[in-house]
C-alpha positions as a Markdown table, in Angstrom:
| # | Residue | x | y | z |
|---|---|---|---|---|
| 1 | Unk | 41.1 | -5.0 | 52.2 |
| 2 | Unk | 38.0 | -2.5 | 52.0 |
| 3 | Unk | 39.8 | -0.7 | 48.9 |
| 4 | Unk | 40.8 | -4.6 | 47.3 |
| 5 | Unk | 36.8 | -5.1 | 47.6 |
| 6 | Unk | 35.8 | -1.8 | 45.8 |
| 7 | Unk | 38.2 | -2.0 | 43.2 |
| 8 | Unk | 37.1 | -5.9 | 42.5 |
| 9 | Unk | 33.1 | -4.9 | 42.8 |
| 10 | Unk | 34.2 | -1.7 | 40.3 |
| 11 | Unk | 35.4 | -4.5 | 38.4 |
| 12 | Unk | 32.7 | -6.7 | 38.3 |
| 13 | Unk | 29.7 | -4.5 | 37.5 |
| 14 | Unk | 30.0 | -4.2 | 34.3 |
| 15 | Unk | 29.9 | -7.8 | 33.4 |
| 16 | Unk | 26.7 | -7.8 | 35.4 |
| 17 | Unk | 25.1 | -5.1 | 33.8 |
| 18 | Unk | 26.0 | -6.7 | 30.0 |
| 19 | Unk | 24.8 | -10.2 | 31.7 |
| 20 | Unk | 21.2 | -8.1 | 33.3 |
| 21 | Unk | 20.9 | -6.8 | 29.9 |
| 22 | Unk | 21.4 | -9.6 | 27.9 |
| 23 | Unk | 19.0 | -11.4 | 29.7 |
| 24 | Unk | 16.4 | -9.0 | 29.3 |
| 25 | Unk | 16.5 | -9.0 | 25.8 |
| 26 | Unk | 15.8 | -12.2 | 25.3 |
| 27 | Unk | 11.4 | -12.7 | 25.8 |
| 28 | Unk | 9.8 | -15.2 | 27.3 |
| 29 | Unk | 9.5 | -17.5 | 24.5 |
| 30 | Unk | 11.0 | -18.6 | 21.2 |
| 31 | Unk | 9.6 | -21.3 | 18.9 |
| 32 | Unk | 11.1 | -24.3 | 18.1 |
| 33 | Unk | 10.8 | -26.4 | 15.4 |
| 34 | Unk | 7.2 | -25.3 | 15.3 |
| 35 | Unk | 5.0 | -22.6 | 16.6 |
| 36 | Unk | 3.6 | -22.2 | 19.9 |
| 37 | Unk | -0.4 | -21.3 | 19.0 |
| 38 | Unk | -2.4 | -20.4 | 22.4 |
| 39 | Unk | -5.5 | -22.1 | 22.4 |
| 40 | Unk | -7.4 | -18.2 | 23.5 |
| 41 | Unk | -5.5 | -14.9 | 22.4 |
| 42 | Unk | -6.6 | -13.8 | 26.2 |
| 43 | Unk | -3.6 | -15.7 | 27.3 |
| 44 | Unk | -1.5 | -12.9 | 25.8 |
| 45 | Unk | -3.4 | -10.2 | 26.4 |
| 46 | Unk | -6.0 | -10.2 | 23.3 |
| 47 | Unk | -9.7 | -10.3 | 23.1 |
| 48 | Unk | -10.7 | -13.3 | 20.9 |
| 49 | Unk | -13.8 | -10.9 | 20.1 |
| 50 | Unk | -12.3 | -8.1 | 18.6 |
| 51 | Unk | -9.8 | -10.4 | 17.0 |
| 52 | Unk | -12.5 | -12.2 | 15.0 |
| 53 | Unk | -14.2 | -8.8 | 14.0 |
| 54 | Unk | -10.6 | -8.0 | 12.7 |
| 55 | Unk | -10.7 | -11.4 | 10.7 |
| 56 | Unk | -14.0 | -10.7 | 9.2 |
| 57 | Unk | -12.8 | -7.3 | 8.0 |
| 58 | Unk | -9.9 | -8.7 | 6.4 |
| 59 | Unk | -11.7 | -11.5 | 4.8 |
| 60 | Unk | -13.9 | -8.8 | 2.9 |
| 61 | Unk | -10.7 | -7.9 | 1.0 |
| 62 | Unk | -8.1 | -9.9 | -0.7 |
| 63 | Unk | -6.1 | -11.3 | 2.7 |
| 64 | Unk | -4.7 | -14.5 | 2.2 |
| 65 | Unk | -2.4 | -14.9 | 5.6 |
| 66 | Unk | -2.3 | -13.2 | 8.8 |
| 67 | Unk | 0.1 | -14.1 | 11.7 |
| 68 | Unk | -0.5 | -12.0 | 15.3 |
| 69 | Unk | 2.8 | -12.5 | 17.6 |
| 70 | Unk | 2.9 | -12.0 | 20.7 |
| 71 | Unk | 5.6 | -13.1 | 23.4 |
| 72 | Unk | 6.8 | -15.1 | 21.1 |
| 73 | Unk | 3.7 | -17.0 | 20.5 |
| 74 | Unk | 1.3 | -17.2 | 18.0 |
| 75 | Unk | -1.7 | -14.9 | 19.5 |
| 76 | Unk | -4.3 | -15.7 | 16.5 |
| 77 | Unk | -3.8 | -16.8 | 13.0 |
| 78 | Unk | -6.0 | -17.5 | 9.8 |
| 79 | Unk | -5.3 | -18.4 | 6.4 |
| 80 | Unk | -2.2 | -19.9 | 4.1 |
| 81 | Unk | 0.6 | -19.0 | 6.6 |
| 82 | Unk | 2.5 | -22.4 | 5.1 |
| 83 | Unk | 2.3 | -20.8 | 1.5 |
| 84 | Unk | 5.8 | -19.5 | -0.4 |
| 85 | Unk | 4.3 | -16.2 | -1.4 |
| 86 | Unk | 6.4 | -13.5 | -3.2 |
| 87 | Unk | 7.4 | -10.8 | -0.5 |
| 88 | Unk | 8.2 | -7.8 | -3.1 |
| 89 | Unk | 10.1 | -5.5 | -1.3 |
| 90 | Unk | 10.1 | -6.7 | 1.9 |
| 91 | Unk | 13.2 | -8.5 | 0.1 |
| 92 | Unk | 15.1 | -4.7 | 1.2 |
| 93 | Unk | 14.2 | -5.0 | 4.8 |
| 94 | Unk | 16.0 | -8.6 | 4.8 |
| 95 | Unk | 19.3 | -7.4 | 2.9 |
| 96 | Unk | 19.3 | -4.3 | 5.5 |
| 97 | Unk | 19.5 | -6.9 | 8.2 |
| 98 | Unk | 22.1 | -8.7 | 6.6 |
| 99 | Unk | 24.3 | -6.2 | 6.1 |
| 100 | Unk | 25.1 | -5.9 | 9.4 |
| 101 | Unk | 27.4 | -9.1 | 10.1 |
| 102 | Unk | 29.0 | -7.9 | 6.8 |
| 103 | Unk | 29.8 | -4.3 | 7.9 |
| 104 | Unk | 31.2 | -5.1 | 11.4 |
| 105 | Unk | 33.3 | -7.4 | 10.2 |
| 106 | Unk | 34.9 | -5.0 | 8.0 |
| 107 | Unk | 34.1 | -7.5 | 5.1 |
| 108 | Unk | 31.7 | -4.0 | 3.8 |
| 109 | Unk | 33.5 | -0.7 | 4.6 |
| 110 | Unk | 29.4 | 1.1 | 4.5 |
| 111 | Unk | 31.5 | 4.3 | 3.5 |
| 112 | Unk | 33.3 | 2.9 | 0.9 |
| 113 | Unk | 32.1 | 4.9 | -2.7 |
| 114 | Unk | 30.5 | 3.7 | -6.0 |
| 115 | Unk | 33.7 | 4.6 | -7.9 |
| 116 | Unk | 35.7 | 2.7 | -4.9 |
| 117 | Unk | 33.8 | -0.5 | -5.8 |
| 118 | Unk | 33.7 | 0.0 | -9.0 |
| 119 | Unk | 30.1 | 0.3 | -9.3 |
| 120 | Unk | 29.0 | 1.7 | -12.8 |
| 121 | Unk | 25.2 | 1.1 | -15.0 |
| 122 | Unk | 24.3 | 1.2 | -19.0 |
| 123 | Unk | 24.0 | 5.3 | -19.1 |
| 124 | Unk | 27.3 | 5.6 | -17.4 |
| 125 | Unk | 27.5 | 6.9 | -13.4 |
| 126 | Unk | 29.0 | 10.5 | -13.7 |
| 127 | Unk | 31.5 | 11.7 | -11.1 |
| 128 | Unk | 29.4 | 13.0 | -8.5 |
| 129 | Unk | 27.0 | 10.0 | -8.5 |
| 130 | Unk | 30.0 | 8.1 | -8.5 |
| 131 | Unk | 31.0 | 9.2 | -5.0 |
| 132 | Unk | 27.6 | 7.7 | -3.6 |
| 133 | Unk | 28.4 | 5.8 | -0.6 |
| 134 | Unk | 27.2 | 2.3 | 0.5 |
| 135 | Unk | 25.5 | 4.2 | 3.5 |
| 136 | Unk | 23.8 | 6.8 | 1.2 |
| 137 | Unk | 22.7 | 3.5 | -0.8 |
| 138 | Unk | 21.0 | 2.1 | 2.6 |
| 139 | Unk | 19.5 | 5.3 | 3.3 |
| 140 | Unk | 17.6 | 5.7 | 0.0 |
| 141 | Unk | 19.8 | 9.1 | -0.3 |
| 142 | Unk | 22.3 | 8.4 | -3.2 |
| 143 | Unk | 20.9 | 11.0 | -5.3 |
| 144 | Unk | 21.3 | 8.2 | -8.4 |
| 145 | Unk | 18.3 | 8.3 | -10.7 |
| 146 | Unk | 19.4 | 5.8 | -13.3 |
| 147 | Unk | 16.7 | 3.5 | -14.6 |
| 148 | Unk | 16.2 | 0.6 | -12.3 |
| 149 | Unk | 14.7 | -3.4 | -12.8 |
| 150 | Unk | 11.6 | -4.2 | -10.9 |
| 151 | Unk | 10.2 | -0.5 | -10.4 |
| 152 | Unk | 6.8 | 0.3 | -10.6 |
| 153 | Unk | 5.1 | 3.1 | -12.8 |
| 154 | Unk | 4.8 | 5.6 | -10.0 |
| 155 | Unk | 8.2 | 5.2 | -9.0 |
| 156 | Unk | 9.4 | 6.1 | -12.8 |
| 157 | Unk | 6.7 | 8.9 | -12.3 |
| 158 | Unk | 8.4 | 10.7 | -9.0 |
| 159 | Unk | 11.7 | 9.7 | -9.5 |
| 160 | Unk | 13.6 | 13.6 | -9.6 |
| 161 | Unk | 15.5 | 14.1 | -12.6 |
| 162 | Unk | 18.7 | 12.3 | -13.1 |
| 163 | Unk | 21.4 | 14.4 | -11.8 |
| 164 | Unk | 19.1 | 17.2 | -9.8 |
| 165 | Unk | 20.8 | 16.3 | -6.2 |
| 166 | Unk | 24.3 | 15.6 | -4.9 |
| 167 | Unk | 24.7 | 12.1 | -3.1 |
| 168 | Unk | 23.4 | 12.2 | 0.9 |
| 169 | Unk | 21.2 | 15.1 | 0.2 |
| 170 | Unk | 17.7 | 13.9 | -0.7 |
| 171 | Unk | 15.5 | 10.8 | 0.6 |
| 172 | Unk | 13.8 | 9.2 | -2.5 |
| 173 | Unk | 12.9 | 5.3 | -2.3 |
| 174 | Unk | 15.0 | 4.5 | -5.2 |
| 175 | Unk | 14.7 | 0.8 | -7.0 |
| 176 | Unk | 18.3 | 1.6 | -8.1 |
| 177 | Unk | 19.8 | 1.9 | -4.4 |
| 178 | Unk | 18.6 | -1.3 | -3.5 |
| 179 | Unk | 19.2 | -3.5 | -6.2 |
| 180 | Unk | 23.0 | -2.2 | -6.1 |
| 181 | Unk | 23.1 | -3.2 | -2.5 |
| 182 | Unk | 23.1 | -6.7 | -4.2 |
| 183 | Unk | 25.3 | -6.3 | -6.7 |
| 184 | Unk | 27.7 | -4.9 | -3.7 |
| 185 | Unk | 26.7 | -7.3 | -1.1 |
| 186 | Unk | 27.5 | -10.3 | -3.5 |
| 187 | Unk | 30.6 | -8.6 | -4.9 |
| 188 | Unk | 32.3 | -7.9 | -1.6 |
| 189 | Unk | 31.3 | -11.5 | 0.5 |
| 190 | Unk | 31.9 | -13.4 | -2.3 |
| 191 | Unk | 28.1 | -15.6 | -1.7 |
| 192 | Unk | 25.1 | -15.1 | -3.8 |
| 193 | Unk | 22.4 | -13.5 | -1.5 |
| 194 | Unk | 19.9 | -15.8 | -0.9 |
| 195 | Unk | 22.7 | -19.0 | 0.0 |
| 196 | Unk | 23.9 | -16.3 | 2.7 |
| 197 | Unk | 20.1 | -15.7 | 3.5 |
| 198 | Unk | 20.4 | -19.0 | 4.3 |
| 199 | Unk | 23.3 | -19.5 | 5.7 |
| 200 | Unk | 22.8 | -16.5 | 8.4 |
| 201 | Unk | 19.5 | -15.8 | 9.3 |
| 202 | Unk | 16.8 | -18.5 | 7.8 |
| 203 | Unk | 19.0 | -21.9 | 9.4 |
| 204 | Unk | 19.8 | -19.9 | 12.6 |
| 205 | Unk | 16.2 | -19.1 | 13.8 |
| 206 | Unk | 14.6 | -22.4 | 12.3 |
| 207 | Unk | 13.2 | -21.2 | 9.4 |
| 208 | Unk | 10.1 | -23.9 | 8.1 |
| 209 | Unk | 9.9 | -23.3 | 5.1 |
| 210 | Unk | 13.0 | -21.4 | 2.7 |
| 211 | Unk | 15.3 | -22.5 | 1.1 |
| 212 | Unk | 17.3 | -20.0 | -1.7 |
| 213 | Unk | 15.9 | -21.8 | -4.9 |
| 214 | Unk | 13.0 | -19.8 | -3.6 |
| 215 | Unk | 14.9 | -16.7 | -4.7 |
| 216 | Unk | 14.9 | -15.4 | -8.0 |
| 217 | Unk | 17.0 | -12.5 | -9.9 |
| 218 | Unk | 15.4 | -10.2 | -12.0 |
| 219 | Unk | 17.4 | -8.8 | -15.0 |
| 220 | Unk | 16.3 | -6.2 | -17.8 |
| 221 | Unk | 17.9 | -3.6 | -20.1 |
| 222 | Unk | 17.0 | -1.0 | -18.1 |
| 223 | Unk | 20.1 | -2.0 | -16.0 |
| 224 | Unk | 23.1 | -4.0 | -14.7 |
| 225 | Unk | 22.0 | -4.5 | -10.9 |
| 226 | Unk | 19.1 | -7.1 | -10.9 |
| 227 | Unk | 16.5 | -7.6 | -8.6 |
| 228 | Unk | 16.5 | -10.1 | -5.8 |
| 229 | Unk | 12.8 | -11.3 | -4.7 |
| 230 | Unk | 12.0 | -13.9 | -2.5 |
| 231 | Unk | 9.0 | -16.1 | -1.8 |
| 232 | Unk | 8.9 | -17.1 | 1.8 |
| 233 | Unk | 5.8 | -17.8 | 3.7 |
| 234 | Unk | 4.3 | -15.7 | 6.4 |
| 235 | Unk | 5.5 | -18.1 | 9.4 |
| 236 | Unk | 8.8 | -18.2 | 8.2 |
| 237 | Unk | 8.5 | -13.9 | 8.2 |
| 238 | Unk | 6.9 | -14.3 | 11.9 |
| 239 | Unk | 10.9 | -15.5 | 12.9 |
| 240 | Unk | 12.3 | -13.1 | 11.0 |
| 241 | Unk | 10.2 | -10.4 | 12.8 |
| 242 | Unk | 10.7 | -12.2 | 16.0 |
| 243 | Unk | 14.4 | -12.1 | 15.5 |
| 244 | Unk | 14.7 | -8.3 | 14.4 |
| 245 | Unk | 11.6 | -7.6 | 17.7 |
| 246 | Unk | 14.8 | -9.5 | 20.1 |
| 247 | Unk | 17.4 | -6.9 | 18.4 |
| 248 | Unk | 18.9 | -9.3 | 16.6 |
| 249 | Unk | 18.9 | -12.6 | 19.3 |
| 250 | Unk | 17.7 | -15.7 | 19.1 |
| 251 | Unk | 17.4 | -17.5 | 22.6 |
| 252 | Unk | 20.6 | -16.7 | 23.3 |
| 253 | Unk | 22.5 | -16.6 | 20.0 |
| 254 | Unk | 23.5 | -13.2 | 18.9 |
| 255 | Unk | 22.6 | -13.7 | 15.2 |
| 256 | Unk | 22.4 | -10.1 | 13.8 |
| 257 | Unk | 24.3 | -7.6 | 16.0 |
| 258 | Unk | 21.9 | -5.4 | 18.1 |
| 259 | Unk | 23.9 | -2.3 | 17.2 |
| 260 | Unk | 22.8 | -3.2 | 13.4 |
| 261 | Unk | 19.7 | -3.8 | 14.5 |
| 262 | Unk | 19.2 | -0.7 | 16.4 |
| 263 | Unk | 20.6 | 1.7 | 14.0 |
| 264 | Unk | 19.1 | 0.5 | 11.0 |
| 265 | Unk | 15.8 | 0.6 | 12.3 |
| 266 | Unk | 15.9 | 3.9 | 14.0 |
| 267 | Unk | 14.7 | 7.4 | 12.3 |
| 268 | Unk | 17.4 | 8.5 | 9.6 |
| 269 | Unk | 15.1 | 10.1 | 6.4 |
| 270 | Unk | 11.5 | 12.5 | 6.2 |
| 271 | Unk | 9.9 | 9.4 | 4.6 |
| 272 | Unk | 6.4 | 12.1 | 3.7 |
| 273 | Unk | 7.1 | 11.6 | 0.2 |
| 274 | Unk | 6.1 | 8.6 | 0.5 |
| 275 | Unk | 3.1 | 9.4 | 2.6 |
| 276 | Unk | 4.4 | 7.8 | 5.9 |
| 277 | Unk | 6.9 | 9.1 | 9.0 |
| 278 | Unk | 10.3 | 8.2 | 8.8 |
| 279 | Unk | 12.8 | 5.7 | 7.1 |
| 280 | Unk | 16.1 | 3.7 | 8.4 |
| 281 | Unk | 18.1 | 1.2 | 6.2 |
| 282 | Unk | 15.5 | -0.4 | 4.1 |
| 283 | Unk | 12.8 | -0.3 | 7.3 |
| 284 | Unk | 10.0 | 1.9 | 7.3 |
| 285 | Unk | 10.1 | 3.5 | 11.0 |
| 286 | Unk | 7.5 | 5.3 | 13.2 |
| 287 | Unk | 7.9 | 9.3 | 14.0 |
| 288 | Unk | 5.2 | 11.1 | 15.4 |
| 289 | Unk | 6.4 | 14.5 | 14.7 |
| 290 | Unk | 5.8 | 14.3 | 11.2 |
| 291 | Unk | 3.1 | 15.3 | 8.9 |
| 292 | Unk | 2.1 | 11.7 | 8.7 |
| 293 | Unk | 2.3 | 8.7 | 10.8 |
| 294 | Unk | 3.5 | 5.0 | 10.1 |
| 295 | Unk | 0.3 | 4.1 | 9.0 |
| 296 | Unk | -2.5 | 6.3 | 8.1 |
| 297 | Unk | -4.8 | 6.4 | 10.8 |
| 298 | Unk | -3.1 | 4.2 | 13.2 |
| 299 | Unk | -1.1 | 5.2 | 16.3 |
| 300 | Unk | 1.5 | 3.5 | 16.9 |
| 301 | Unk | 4.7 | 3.8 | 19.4 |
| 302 | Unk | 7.8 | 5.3 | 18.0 |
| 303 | Unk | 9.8 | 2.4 | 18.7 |
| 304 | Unk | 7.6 | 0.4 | 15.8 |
| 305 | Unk | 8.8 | -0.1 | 12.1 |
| 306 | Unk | 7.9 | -2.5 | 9.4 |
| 307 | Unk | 8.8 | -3.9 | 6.0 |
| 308 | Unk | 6.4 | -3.3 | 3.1 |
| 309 | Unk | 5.7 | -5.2 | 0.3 |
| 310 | Unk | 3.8 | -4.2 | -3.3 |
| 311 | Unk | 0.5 | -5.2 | -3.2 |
| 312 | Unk | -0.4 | -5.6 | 0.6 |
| 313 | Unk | 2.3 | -7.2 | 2.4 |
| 314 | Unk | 3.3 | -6.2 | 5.6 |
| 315 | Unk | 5.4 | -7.4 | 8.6 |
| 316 | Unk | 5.1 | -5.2 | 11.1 |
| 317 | Unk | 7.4 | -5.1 | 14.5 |
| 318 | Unk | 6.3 | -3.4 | 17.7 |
| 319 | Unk | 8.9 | -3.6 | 20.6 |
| 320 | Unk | 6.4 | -2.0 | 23.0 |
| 321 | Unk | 3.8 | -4.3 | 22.7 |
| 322 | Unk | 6.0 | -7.2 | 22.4 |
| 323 | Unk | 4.2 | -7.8 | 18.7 |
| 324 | Unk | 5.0 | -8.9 | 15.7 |
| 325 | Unk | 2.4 | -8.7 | 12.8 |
| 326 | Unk | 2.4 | -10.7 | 9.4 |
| 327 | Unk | -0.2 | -9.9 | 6.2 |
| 328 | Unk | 0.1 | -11.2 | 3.1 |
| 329 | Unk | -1.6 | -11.5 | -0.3 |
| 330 | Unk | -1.5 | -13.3 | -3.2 |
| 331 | Unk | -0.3 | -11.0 | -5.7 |
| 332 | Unk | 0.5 | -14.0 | -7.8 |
| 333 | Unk | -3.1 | -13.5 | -9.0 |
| 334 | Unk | -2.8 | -10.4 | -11.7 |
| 335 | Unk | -4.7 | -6.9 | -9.5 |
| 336 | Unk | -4.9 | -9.1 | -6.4 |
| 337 | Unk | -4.1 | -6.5 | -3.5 |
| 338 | Unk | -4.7 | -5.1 | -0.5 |
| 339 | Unk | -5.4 | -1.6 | -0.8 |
| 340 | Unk | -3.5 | 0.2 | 2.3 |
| 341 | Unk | -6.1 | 2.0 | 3.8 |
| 342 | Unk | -8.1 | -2.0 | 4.4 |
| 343 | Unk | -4.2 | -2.9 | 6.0 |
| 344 | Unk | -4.4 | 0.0 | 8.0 |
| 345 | Unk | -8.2 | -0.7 | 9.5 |
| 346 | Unk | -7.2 | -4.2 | 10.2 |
| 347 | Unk | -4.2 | -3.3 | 12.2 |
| 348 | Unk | -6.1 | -0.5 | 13.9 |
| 349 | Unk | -8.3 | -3.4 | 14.8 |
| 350 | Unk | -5.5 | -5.8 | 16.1 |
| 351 | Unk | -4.4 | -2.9 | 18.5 |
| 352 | Unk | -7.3 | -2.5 | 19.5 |
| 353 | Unk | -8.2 | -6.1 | 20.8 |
| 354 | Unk | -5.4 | -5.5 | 23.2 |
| 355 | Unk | -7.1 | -6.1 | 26.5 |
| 356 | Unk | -4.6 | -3.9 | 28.6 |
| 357 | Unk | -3.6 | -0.8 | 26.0 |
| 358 | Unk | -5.4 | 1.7 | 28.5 |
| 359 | Unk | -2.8 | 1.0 | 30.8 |
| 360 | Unk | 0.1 | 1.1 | 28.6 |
């Protein structure tokens, strides 16, 4: 009887520890069809003091929306957070996290080549680019240097020379990677991206505001893979955040799988070229080993990683802390930015108002 009971308790443990850890990732609160806004930041472990010193720093600059999460509840808030603005490349972060359903499904096979999909581009893709892989692609690594749409100037300036690396070998945040992660992820699900943003993510979690006729494509000579940005507004990005913050769950409903989650946003590339830590899948991440951290100036855990945007936009995700930070600006207006060293003050700040960080 005594060996009946340890073989049914051997058993039975597992399912408790997946049931004691499911539980515990899911926080104390989720929002509904709205918001939950504290009436004083304190509740959550702010001070509403150095919050408003924060507010008045970013009002000196060209801040339009900020969105301070915490527990799952809006901690402090100021500006247009109801306004569709264009989120630049944050767009990579959100096709990182979709990729996820896609690639454990087997629908994506994330080692499957260029010349297996029969990816090709105006100049031609020789035979080593060719054997990029889908995972190189999500890296930044596939060592393809072909023109790209929607790059700025100083990414033409530092791209390395067409042809100088093999695929895998060389981190370079590369226009061309990412708009080809379209191209395939449309290709191989057979859904144009921003219906399946929809479809998977936005309706899930309760999204306010999008809907995909706020996604464009941008197409240009310089090659066949558009461009996919989207204009979302900074408290539909606070659920996004919120979701990725849960690892993926969304009061209970597994929405992105936290494996994805976990491996896409944990340290893969040396990001330094671009002057920060470390890169995943399309998400900046935090390493304090390198020459420079996440952001300039700012300490941050090494759990933390964000999605970055032209022009000042930022959603920023710390596990630790149970945060979730939003900034935008409206770079509709031509030279209206945020200058990254102003983002990286006012975050200092927002750490800062934490009332209990000495104890952390």
């Amino acid at each position: 009887m005594k060996q009946l009971t340890y073989i049914i308790i051997a058993l039975l443990l597992p399912w408790f520890a997946e049931s004691h850890a499911q539980q515990k990732e899911v926080r104390s609160h989720f929002p509904d069809k709205k918001w939950a806004v504290v009436k004083n930041p304190e509740e959550l472990g702010l001070s509403k003091t150095k919050l408003l010193e924060a507010k008045k720093h970013a009002d000196r600059s060209n801040t339009s929306a900020v969105m301070i999460i915490v527990n799952g509840k809006v901690a402090y808030q100021w500006g247009e957070v109801d306004r569709k603005y264009n989120s630049h490349s944050i767009r990579k972060s959100i096709i990182s996290a979709m990729y996820g359903k896609y690639i454990s499904e087997g629908i994506v096979d994330k080692n499957a080549t260029m010349g297996d999909l029969g990816i090709d581009d105006n100049e031609g893709l020789s035979d080593t680019e060719k054997k990029a892989t889908v995972l190189d692609l999500l890296k930044a690594r596939s060592g393809v240097y072909h023109p790209a749409l929607y790059e700025s100037e100083s990414m033409k300036k530092t791209k390395p020379a067409r042809f100088s690396v093999r695929p895998g070998t060389h981190w370079y945040y590369n226009n061309w990677d990412f708009n080809v992660l379209g191209t395939i992820f449309e290709q191989k699900t057979g859904k144009r991206f921003f219906n399946a943003l929809q479809e998977d993510i936005a309706r899930p979690i309760g999204m306010e505001d999008y809907e995909p006729a706020d996604g464009s494509y941008v197409s240009g000579k310089e090659s066949k893979h558009r461009a996919y940005p989207i204009r979302i507004t900074a408290r539909d990005l606070g659920r996004f955040g919120l979701l990725m913050l849960n690892k993926g769950n969304w009061n209970g409903r597994q929405v992105i799988d936290s494996a994805w989650v976990y491996e896409s946003t944990r340290y893969h590339s040396d990001a330094t070229l671009s002057g920060t830590s470390g890169y995943g899948y399309m998400w900046w991440v935090a390493r304090n080993f390198n020459k420079y951290p996440h952001f300039n100036g700012v300490e941050l855990p090494e759990s933390a990683y964000s999605a970055r945007g032209a022009g000042g936009h930022y959603l920023v995700i710390i596990p630790d802390y149970d945060m979730v930070i939003v900034h935008r600006v409206d770079t509709d207006i031509p030279g209206n930015r945020v200058a990254a060293k102003d983002f990286n003050t006012l975050l200092q700040m927002i750490l800062d108002s934490r009332i209990e960080q000495k104890n952390d």
